[in-house]
Structures are given as structure tokens and as C-alpha cells.
C-alpha positions as CSV (number, residue, x, y, z in Angstrom):
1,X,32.9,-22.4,20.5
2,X,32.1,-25.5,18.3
3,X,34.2,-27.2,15.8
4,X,32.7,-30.4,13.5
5,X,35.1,-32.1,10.9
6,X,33.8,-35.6,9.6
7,X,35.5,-37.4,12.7
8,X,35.8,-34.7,15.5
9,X,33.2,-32.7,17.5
10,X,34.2,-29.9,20.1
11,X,33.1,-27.6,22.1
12,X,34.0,-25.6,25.2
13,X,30.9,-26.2,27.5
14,X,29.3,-23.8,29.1
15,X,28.8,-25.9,32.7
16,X,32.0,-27.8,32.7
17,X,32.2,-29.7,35.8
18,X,29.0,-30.6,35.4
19,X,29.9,-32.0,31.9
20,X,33.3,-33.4,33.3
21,X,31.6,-35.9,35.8
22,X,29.0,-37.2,33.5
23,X,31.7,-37.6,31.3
24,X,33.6,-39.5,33.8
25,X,30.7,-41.6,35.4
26,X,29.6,-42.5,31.3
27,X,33.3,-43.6,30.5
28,X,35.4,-43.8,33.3
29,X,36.4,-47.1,32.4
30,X,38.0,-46.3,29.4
31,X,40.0,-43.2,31.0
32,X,43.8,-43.9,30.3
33,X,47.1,-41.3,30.5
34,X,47.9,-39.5,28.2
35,X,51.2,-37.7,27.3
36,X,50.4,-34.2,26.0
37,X,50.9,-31.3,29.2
38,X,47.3,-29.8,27.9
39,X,45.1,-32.7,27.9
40,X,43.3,-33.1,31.8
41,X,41.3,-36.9,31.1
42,X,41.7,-39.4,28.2
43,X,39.4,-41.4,27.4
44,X,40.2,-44.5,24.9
45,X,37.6,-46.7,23.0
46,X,38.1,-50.0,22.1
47,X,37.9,-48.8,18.2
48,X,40.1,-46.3,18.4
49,X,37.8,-43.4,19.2
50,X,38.5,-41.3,22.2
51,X,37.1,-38.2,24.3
52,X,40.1,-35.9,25.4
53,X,39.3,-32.6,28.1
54,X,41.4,-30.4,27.9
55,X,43.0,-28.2,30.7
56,X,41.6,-24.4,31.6
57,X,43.6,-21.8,29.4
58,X,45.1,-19.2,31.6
59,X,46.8,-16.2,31.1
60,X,49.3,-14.4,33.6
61,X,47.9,-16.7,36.1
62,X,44.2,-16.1,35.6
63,X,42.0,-18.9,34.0
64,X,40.9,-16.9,31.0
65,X,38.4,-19.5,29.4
66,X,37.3,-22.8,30.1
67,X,39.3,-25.9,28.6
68,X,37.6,-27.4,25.1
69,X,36.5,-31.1,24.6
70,X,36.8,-33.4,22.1
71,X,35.4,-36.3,20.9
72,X,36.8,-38.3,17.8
73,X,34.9,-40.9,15.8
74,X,31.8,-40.9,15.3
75,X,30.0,-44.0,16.6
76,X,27.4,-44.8,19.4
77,X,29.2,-43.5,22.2
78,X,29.7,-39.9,20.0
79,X,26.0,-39.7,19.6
80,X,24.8,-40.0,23.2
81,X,28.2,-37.5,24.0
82,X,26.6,-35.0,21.6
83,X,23.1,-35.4,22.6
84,X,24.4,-34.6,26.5
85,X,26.6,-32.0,25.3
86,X,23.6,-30.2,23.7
87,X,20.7,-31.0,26.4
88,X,23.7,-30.4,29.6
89,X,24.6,-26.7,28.4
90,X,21.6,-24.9,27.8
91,X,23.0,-21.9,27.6
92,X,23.7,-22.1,23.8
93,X,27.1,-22.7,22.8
94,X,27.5,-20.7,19.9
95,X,29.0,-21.7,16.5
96,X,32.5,-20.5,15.5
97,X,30.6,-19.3,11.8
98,X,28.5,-16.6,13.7
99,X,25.7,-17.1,11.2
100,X,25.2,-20.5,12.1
101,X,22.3,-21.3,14.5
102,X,22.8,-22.0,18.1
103,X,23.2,-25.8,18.2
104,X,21.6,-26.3,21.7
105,X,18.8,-24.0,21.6
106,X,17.1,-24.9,18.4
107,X,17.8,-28.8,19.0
108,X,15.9,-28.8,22.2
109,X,14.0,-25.5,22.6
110,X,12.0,-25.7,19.5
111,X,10.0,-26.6,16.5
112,X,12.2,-27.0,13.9
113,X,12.2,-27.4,10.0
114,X,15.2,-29.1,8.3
115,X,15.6,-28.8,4.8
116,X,18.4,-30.5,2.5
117,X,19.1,-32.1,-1.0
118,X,21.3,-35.0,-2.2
119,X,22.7,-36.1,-5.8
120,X,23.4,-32.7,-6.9
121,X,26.9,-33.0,-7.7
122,X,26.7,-37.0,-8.8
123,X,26.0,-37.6,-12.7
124,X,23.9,-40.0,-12.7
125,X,21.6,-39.7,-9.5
126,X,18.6,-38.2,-9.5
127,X,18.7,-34.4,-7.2
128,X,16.1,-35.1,-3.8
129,X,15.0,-32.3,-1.7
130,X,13.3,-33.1,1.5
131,X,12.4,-31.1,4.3
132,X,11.7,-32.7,8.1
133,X,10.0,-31.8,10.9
134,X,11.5,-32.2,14.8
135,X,9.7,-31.2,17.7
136,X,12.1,-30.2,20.5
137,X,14.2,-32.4,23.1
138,X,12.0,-35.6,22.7
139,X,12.0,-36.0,18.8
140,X,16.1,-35.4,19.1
141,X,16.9,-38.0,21.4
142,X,14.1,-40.4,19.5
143,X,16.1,-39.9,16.4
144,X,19.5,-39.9,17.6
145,X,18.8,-43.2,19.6
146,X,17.6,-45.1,16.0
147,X,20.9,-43.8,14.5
148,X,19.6,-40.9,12.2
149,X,22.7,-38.3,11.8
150,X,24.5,-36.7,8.9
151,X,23.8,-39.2,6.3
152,X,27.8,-39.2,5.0
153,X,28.9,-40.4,8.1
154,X,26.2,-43.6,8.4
155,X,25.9,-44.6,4.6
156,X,25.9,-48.5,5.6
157,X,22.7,-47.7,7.9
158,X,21.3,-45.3,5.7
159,X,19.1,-48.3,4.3
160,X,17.8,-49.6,7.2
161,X,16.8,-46.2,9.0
162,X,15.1,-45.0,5.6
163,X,12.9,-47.5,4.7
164,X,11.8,-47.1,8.6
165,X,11.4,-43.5,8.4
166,X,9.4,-43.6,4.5
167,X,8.1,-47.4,4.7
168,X,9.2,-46.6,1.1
169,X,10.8,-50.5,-0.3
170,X,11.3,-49.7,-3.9
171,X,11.6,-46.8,-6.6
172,X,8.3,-48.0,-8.0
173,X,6.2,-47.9,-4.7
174,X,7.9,-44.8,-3.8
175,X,6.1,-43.2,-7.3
176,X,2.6,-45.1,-6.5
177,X,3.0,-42.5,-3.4
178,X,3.5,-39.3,-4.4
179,X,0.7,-37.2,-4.3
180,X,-1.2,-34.7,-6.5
181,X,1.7,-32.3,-6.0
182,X,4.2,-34.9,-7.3
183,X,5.7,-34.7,-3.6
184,X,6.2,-37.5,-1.5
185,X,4.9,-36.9,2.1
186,X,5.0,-38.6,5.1
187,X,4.2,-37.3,8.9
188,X,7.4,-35.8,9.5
189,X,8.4,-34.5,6.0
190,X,8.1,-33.8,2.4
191,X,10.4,-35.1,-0.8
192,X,10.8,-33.4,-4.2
193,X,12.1,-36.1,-7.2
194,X,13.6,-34.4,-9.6
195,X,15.0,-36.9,-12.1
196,X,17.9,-36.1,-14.3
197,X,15.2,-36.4,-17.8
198,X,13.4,-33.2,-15.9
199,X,16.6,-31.9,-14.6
200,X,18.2,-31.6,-18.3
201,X,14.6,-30.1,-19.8
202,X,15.0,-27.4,-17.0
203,X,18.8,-26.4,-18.0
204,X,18.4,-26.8,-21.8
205,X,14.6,-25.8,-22.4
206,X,14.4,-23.4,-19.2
207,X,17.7,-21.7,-19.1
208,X,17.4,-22.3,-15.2
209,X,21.2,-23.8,-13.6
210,X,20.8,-26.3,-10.7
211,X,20.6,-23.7,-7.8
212,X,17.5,-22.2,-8.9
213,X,16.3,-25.7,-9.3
214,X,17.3,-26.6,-6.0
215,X,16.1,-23.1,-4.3
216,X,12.8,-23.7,-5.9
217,X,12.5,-27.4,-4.3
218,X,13.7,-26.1,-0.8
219,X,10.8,-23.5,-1.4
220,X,8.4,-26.1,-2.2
221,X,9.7,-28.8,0.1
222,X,9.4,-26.6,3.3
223,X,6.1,-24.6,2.6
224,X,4.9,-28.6,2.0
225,X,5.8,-29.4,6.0
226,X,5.1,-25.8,7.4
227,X,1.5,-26.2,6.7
228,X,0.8,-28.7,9.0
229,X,3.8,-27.3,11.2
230,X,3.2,-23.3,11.5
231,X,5.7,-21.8,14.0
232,X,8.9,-24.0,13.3
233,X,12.0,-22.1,12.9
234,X,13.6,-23.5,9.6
235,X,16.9,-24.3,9.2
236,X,18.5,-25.0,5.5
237,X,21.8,-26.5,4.7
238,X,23.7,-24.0,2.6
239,X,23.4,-24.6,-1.2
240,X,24.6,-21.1,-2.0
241,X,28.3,-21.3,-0.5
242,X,27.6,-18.5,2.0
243,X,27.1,-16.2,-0.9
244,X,25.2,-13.8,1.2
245,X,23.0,-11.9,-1.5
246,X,21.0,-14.9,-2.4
247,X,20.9,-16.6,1.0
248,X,19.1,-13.2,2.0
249,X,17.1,-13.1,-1.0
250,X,15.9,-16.9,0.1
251,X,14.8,-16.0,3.3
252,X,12.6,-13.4,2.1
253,X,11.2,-15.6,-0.3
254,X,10.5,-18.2,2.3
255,X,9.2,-16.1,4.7
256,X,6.9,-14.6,2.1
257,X,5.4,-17.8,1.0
258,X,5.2,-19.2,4.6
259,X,3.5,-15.6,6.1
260,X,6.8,-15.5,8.4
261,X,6.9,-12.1,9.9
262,X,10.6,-12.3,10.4
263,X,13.0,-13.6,8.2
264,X,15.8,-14.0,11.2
265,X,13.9,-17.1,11.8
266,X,15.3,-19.3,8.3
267,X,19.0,-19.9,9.0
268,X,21.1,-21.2,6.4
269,X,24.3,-22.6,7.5
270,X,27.0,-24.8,6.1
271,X,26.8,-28.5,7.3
272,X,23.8,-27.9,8.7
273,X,23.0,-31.8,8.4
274,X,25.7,-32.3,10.8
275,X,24.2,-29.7,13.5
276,X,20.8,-29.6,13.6
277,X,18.6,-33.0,14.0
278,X,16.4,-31.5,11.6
279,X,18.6,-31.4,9.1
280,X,19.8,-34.6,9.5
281,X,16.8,-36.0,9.2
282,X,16.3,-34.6,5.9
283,X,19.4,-35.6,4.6
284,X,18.6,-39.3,5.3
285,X,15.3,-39.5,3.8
286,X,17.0,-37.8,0.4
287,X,20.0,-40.3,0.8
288,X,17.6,-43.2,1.0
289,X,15.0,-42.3,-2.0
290,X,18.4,-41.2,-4.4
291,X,19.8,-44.3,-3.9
292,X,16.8,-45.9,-4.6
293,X,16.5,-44.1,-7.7
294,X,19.9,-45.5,-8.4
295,X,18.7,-49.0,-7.9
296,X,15.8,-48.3,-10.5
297,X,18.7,-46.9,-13.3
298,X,20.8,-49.7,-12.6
299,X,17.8,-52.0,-13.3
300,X,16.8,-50.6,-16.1
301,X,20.3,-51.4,-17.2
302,X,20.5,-54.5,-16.6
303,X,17.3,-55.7,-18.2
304,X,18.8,-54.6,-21.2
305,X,21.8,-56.4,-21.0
306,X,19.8,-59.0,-19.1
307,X,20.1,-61.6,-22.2
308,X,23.8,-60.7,-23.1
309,X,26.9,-63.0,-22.2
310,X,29.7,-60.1,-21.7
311,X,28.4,-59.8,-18.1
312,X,26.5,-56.7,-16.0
313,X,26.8,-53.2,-16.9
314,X,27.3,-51.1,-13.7
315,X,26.7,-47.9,-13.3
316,X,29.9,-45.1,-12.6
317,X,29.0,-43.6,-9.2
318,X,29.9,-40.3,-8.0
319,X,31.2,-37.8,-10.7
320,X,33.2,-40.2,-13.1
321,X,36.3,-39.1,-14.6
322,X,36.7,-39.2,-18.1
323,X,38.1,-42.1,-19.4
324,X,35.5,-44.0,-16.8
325,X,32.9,-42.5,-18.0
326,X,33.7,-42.7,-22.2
327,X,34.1,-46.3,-21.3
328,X,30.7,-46.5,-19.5
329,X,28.8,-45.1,-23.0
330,X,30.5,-47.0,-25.6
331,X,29.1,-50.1,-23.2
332,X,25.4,-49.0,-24.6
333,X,23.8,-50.7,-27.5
334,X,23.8,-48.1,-30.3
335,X,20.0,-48.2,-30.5
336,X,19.4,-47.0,-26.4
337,X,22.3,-44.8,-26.3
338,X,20.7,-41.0,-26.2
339,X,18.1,-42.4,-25.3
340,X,19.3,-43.3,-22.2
341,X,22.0,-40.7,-21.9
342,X,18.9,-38.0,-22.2
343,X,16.7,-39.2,-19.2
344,X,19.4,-41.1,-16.9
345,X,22.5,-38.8,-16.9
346,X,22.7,-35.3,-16.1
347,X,23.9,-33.8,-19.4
348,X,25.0,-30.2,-18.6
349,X,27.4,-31.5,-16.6
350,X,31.6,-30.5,-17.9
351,X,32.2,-34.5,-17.8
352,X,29.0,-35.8,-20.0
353,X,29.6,-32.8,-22.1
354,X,33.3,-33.6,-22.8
355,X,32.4,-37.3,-23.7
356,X,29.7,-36.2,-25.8
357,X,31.9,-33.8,-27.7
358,X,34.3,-36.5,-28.9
């Protein structure tokens, strides 16, 4: 069984030993004691991470399972632990959800298309669904050795390992690039932009709420990269909070639009970006173009205010409260106000709405 919080990763392996001495011969050097009766080797990093093994669980004198292992932090030494931990036990490990996919085999043993958004719950980002492609045990550890991972645990790299993966520099380029589709490909994956001017015409004029926009850019995203990628088993971080009527709904839908006999072979699983490389990779390409789209709003800002004396206008991240966001409107000029309220924010949300009211 696995468990993944933002700064732990465990499992009980299915080879210990075998895991325990490469372990060992990897960090030996950092093995210390350690104080707690359950805990067999400690190992402590110099930043405060550690890997502890833990001892076999027995009952009336019988070992009844193997002990579990954990790593905490998430830094270099985590992602070669969690590569090895998924190429060393090939018999899958399986998830503690039991609708999750089998971490191991789908990593390594397959084709695989990831599928994830971004900026869906921020006010003034713009919502980016992209879908990536990995090809087995070779794409995985490619990936994982240039640092691509669940994109909230490496926002400072995120930068740096998009404009890598997109050779995307700026909001403008990025637009020169999309193609007659209005998605933006590249060899391993597919983007949908859907700015917040769009995203407010589709709530208002269209009556649609955001997971039908987001289900139909996972659609579109994903039958973009199967295409050129027929075969893959598609994995999809879950938008629908494990609401299993339309998660089953989806897969039919996907598998009818991608000719997919069976739809066992979509899995939609909660933080799938921290699971599958896929997935991951997906989640750093939408990370990278929404915060470049954040760049272009904030620019837009401030060559308005580029002439004025009070100083810079910065844009509220996140979900602003809202005193932090009433103070961030009466800041426009009076003249660019709905203006810019109507194509930059997103105005269905309970925040802009409350403001608006006042």
C-alpha cells in the first residue's frame, strides 16, 4: 500500500531486501539511530529529509506483512528513491484508493497519456488543460532526472523545465504557435487556453459551469495526443471529486471519441500529477503557460499605469479575499475598469461577484 502527502511517500515494497540494500548502498552514509522500537534503519539528510524502514509487523509471532518505508521531503534524493521504488517492485504496488492506477505498472510497462488543468480555482489566471505523452521506463527516468514532478512541489523550477519542455518564452510567442485548432502542440503534448474573457462568455452566454468546460478541454486535449499516440492508456487527474457518475460518464465519452474498445483503460484518480509521470508532465506545461498568461495580465497592467507616479499595480494571486480584492478594483482608472474586469478576471466567481455587488 502507498501513501503520498505533499512531503511523504510510502510504500510497503513488494521485494524488500532487495529494496533495503539498495537503499543502504545509495545512503548508507547518512544512516543514523533512531529512538522509536518500530523503525529498523534511519536515514538523515543534511536538509532535514530522511528515509525511515520500518520493522516487519507480526502477529502472535508470525510476520504478517512486510514493514512500510518512508521517505520525507521531496528533493533530489526522493526522486531517484521513487523512481527505484517503482522500476525495483514490478509487481505493482497497489494504491490505498483502489481506483487509483497501479503506480509501477503504468510508469514503466506502458504508453501512457496524462491529462491535467491549472488556474481553475485562481481568479485571475487563465484555466490550461494539457495532456502529455510518456513512453514507458526510459521517458520516466528522462523526465524525472530534469526535475519534472507534481508542479506544486517544484514551483521555483517550474520556469526553467517549461520553457525546456514548450521552447515557449513569452505569452505572445506562445499565441503565434497555436495551431488551426487554437491548441498549442508540441511532440509530447497538447495545450488548451482558455482565458477568463472566454471563460466568463461560456458561464454567462452558455450556461455551461467550469467542469463541463474543463471535461470538454480534457476531451479535446487528449484526442489531440492520442492521434499520433493510439494504444496509450490515459490517465486523468480527478476534476470531478471522485463523483463516480460523471467520472464513468467521461470515460465513455473518451473512449468513444478515441475508438477505445474498453473504457477500463482511462483512469481518473486523485493526485494523479503526483503518481503517474504522465501526469506530471502535464501539470508542468499548464503551470508554465498559466503563469505566463499571468505575466501577460500583469503587463497589460502596468502599461496602464506605466506613466503614473503612485507606483505598480500588482496583481492579487490565488483566490483573493475580499477586502484584497475590493482594494485591487478601486486601483483601476474608471475608464478600463469593466473593461478589464470582463476579459482578465473570472466573474462568476462568489468573491468578484460580492465586490461587484457593492
Amino acid at each position: 500500500m502507498r501513501k503520498e502527502t505533499k512531503d511523504h511517500y510510502s510504500f510497503i515494497p513488494t521485494d524488500k531486501d532487495r529494496t533495503l540494500n539498495w537503499i543502504e548502498e545509495k545512503y548508507g552514509k547518512y544512516r543514523v539511530a533512531s529512538t522509536e522500537n518500530n523503525v529498523e534503519k534511519y536515514y538523515k539528510f543534511n536538509n532535514g529529509s530522511f528515509i525511515k524502514t520500518y520493522k516487519d509487523t507480526c502477529e502472535k509471532g508470525e510476520k504478517s506483512r512486510n514493514g512500510k518505508i518512508l521517505m520525507c521531503g521531496r528533493n533530489a534524493d526522493y526522486q531517484e528513491f521513487r523512481e527505484k521504488d517503482m522500476r525495483l517492485n514490478h509487481n505493482p504496488v497497489e494504491e490505498s484508493n483502489i481506483s487509483s492506477p497501479l503506480i509501477a505498472d503504468l510508469n514503466f510497462g506502458h504508453k501512457v497519456i496524462g491529462s491535467d488543468e491549472t488556474g481553475k480555482g485562481e481568479t485571475f489566471k487563465y484555466l490550461i488543460i494539457t495532456a502529455a505523452y510518456v513512453n514507458g521506463a526510459d521517458d520516466v527516468k528522462k523526465y524525472i532526472k530534469s526535475g519534472v514532478d507534481d508542479s506544486k512541489e517544484i514551483l521555483k523550477a517550474i520556469p526553467k523545465i517549461g520553457e525546456e519542455l514548450t521552447h515557449i518564452h513569452r505569452w505572445d510567442e506562445l499565441l503565434d504557435n497555436l495551431n488551426e485548432k487554437k491548441l498549442f502542440v508540441t511532440d509530447c503534448s497538447a495545450t488548451k487556453i482558455i482565458t477568463n474573457e472566454e471563460y466568463n462568455e461560456r458561464c454567462f452566454k452558455n450556461g455551461e459551469n467550469v467542469n463541463d468546460i474543463i471535461k470538454e478541454a480534457h476531451l479535446e486535449v487528449i484526442t489531440e495526443v492520442y492521434k499520433r499516440h493510439p494504444g496509450s492508456e490515459i490517465v486523468v487527474d480527478d476534476f470531478y471529486d471522485k463523483n463516480e457518475k460523471f467520472i464513468d460518464q467521461f470515460k465513455k465519452e473518451l473512449s468513444s471519441a478515441n475508438s477505445l474498445a474498453d473504457p477500463s483503460r482511462v483512469f481518473m484518480t486523485v493526485k494523479a500529477d503526483s503518481k503517474i509521470m504522465a501526469v506530471s508532465l502535464a501539470s508542468v506545461i499548464s503551470s508554465y503557460i498559466c503563469n505566463l498568461g499571468c505575466d501577460y495580465v500583469q503587463d497589460i497592467l502596468n502599461n496602464i499605469y506605466k506613466k503614473e507616479t503612485e507606483g505598480k499595480v500588482s496583481l492579487p494571486k490565488g483566490n483573493p479575499g475580499l477586502d484584497t480584492l475590493s482594494d485591487f478594483f478601486s486601483k483601476l482608472k474608471p475608464e478600463r475598469k469593466d473593461e478589464f474586469i470582463d476579459k482578465y478576471s473570472k466573474k462568476s466567481f462568489k468573491n468578484v461577484q460580492q465586490v461587484l455587488l457593492k
